[in-house]
C-alpha positions in Angstrom: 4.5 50.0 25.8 0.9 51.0 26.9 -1.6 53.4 25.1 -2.1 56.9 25.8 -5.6 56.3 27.1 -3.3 54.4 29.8 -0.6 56.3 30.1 -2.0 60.0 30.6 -1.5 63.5 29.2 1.5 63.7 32.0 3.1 60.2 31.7 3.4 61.0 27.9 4.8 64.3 29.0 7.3 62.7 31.6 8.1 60.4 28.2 9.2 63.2 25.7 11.0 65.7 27.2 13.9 64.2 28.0 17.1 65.5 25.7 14.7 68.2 24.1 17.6 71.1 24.7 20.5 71.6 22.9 21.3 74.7 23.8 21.4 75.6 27.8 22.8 79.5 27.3 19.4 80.5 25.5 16.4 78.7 27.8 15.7 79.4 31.8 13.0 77.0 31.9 11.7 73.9 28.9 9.0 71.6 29.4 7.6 71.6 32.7 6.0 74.4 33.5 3.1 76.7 32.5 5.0 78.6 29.9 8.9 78.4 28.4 11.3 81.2 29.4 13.7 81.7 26.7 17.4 84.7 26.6 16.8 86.4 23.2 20.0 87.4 21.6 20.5 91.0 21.7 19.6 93.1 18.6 18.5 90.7 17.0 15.1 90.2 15.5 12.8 87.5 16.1 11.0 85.0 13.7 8.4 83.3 13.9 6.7 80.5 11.7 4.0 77.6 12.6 3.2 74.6 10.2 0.0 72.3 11.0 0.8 68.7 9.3 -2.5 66.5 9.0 -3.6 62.6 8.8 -4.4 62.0 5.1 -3.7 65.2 3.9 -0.1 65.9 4.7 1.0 62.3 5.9 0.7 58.6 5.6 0.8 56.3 7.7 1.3 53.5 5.3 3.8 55.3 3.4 6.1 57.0 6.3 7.7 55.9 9.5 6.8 58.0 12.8 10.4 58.8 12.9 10.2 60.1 9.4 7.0 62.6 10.3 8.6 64.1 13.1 11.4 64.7 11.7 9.8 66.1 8.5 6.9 68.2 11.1 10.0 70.4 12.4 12.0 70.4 8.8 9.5 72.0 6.9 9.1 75.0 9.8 12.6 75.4 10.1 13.0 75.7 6.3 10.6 78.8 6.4 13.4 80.4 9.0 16.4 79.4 6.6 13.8 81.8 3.5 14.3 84.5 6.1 17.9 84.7 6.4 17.8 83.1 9.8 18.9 80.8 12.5 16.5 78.4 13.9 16.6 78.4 18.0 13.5 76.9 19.6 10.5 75.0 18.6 7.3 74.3 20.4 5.2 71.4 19.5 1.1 70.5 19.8 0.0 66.9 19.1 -4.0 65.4 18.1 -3.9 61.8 18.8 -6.3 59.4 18.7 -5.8 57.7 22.3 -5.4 54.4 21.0 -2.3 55.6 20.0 0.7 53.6 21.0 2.7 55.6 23.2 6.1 53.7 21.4 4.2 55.8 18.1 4.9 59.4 20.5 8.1 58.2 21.5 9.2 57.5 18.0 7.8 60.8 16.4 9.9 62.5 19.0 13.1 60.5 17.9 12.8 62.1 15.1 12.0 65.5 15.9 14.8 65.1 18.3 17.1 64.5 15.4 16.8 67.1 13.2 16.5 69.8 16.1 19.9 67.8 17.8 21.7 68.7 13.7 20.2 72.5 13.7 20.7 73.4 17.5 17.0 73.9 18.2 15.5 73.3 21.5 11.8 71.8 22.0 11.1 74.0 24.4 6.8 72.9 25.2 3.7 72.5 23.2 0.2 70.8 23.6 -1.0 67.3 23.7 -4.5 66.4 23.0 -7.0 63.5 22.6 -8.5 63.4 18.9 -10.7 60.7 17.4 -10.0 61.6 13.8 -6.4 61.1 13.2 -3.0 62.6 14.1 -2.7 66.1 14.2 1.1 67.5 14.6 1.4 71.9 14.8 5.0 73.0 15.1 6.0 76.4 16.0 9.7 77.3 15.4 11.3 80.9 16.3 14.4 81.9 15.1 16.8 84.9 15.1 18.0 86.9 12.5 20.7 90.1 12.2 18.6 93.2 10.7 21.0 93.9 8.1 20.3 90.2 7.2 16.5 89.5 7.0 15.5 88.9 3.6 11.8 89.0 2.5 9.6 87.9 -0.7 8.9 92.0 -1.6 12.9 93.0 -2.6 13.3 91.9 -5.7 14.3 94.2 -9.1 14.2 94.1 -12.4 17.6 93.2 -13.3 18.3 90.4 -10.5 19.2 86.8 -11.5 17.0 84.1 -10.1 18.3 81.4 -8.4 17.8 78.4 -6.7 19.8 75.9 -4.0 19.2 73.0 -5.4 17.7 70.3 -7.5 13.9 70.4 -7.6 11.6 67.9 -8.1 12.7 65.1 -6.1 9.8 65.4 -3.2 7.4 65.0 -5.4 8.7 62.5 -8.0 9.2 60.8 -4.8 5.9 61.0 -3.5 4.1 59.8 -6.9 6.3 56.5 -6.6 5.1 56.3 -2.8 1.8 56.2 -4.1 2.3 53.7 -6.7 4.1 51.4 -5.2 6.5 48.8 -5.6 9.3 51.8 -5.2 12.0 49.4 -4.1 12.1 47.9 -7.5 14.1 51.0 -9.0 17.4 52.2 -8.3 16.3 55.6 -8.8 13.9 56.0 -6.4 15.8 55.9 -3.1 17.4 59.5 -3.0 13.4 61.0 -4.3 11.5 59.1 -1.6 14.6 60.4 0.9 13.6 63.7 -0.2 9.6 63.7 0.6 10.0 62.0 4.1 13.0 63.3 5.2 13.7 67.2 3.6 16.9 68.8 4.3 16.4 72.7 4.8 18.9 74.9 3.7 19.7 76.5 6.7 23.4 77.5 5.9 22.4 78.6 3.1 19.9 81.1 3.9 22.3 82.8 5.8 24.6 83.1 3.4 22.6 84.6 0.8 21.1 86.9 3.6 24.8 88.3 4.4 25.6 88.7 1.2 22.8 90.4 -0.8 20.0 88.5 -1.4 17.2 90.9 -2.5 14.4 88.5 -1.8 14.1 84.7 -0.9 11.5 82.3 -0.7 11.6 78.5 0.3 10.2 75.7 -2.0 7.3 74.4 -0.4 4.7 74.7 -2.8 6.6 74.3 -5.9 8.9 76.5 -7.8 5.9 78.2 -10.0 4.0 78.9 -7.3 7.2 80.5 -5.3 8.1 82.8 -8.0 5.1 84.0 -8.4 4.8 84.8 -4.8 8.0 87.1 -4.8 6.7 88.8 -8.3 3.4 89.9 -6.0 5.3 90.8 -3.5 8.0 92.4 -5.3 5.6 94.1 -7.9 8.4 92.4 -10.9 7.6 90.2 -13.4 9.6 87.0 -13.7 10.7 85.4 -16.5 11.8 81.3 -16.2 14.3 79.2 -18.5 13.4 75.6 -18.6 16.4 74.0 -19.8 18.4 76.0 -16.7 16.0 74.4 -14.1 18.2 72.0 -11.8 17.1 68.4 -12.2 18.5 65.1 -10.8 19.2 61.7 -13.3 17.0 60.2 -10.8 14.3 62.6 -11.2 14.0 61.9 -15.0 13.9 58.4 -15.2 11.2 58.2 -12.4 8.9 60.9 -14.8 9.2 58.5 -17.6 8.2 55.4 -15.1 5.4 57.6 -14.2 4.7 59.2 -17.7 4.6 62.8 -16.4 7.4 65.3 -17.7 9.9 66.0 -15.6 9.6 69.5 -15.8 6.2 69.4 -13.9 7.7 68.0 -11.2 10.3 70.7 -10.6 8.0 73.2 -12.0 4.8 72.3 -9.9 5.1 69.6 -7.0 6.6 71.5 -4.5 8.3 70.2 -0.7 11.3 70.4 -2.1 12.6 73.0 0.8 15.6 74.2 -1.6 15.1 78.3 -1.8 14.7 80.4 -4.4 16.4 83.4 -4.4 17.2 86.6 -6.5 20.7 88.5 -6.5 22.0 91.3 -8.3 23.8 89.5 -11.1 27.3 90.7 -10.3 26.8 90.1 -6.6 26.0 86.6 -7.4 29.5 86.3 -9.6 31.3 87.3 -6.4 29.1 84.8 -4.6 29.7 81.8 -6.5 33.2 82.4 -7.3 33.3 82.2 -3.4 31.8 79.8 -2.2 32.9 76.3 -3.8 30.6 74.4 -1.0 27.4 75.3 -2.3 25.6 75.0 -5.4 23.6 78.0 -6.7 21.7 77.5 -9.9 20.7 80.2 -12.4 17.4 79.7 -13.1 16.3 82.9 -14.5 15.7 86.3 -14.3 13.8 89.3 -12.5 11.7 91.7 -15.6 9.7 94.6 -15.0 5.6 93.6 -13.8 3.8 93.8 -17.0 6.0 91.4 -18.4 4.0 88.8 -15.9 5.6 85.6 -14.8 6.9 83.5 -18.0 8.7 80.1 -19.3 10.9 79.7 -21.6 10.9 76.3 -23.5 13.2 74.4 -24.7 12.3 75.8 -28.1 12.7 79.5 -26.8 9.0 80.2 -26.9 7.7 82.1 -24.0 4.3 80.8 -22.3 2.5 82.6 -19.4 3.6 80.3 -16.4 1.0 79.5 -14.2 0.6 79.5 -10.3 0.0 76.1 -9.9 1.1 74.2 -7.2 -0.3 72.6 -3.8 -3.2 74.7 -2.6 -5.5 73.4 0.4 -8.4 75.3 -1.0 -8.3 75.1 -4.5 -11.9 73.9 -5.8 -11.4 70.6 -7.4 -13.1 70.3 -11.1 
């Protein structure tokens, strides 16, 4: 399969956009012209969320397949709908490339964009393709819909409310430390953490269930469980106080930290792409939730205080320490 210097901005166009709609009733026109037309839903609000995904920084090539970063480039944007309650319905995706680039490269990524969009009903519905001499750029825009009564935000939180999250934490980036060192196949362990950095599951079904049924504030798991919490407490004006030993961590996930010779707890805690939620509930409304719903696991992790009680841990030992913010952060000045 030629290059994309050979193959042109249309030919690669006339290569992806087959089977990029799987759902007819909701798009007049996909790829193919100068702009998409979409049918909203009535009465229904839209989201809206983009995520930019960059050579050396976000991905590599060394480490992950160009299936697995396609799929991932559309998972991590349609987690940020499943934080809002909602249902993904269309994405729209801009590529950088190099054009040495192997156009079976393109192809591939799309596989795997395809894949996940085919398992969550989303349609690629246009984008952008460029020429780049610096590496592979990939921007995804997804839009979803959501029922007013449903949306849930970071700022709804109140002293009182549980904390909870969807899932084990950790894994993505236990995962991505064993990427990095190597030799990865030699443990048992490691397959369902390296799983969980190249190919996230969002919890889609699951934001909407805590949307319908009382979620005061959500946030998805991106940049690691600290520095979530600490985004609702701002947004909430709440402090938040944290239990270690109630923080949901996998067999695998330990045995890797001690391979590694971190504590386990910084992985859940601080190393974020996990793309579980975190959540808070009224505590009685989360009674009726669990007791409900036997097909989803909802973990306790802690609990919502008043503001000047900041954002805290509780060891192991039951001392409380100040619980920092950290987590990834483009910016951050290095020391």
């Amino acid at each position: 399969m030629n290059e994309l210097s050979e193959l042109g901005e249309f030919g690669l166009i006339d290569l992806i956009k087959q089977d990029t709609i799987n759902n007819h009733g909701n798009v007049i026109v996909g790829i193919g012209d100068d702009a998409a037309v979409l049918l909203p839903a009535p009465r229904q609000l839209q989201l809206l969320t983009t995520d930019m995904l960059v050579e050396s920084v976000h991905f590599d090539l060394t480490t992950t397949t160009p299936w697995q970063l396609g799929y991932k480039a559309i998972a991590v944007n349609v987690s940020d709908i499943a934080a809002m309650g909602g249902a993904p319905r269309h994405a729209v995706v801009s590529l950088a490339l190099p054009k040495s680039t192997p156009a079976e490269f393109v192809v591939n990524l799309y596989q795997g964009m395809k894949e996940i969009c085919h398992e969550f009903g989303v349609n690629i519905v246009g984008g952008d393709t460029v020429s780049n001499p610096h590496g592979i750029v990939i921007n995804v825009t997804v839009a979803g819909e959501v029922e007013p009564a449903n949306l849930v935000r970071r700022s709804g939180a109140k002293p009182g409310d549980i904390v909870a999250v969807t899932g084990f934490l950790g894994d993505s980036a236990a995962g991505l430390a064993l990427l990095g060192a190597g030799e990865w196949e030699d443990y048992d362990f490691a397959w369902p953490l390296v799983t969980a950095h190249l190919t996230p599951r969002p919890q889609v079904s699951a934001g909407q269930l805590l949307g319908s049924n009382g979620a005061t504030s959500m946030d998805d798991i991106s940049d690691g469980l600290a520095s979530e919490v600490h985004e609702i407490a701002k947004a909430s004006n709440v402090g938040i106080r944290l239990y270690a030993e109630e923080i949901p961590m996998r067999n695998e996930l330990k045995e890797a930290a001690k391979v590694m010779d971190k504590p386990a707890l910084d992985y859940a805690l601080y190393g974020g792409e996990d793309f579980q939620l975190v959540f808070t509930m009224e505590p009685h409304q989360f009674e009726i939730l669990t007791a409900s719903q036997e097909n989803f696991s909802w973990f306790k992790v802690g609990e919502v205080v008043t503001a000047d009680q900041g954002v805290t841990l509780v060891d192991e030992e039951g001392n409380v320490q100040r619980l920092e913010a950290r987590g990834y952060n483009h910016f951050h000045q290095e020391e």
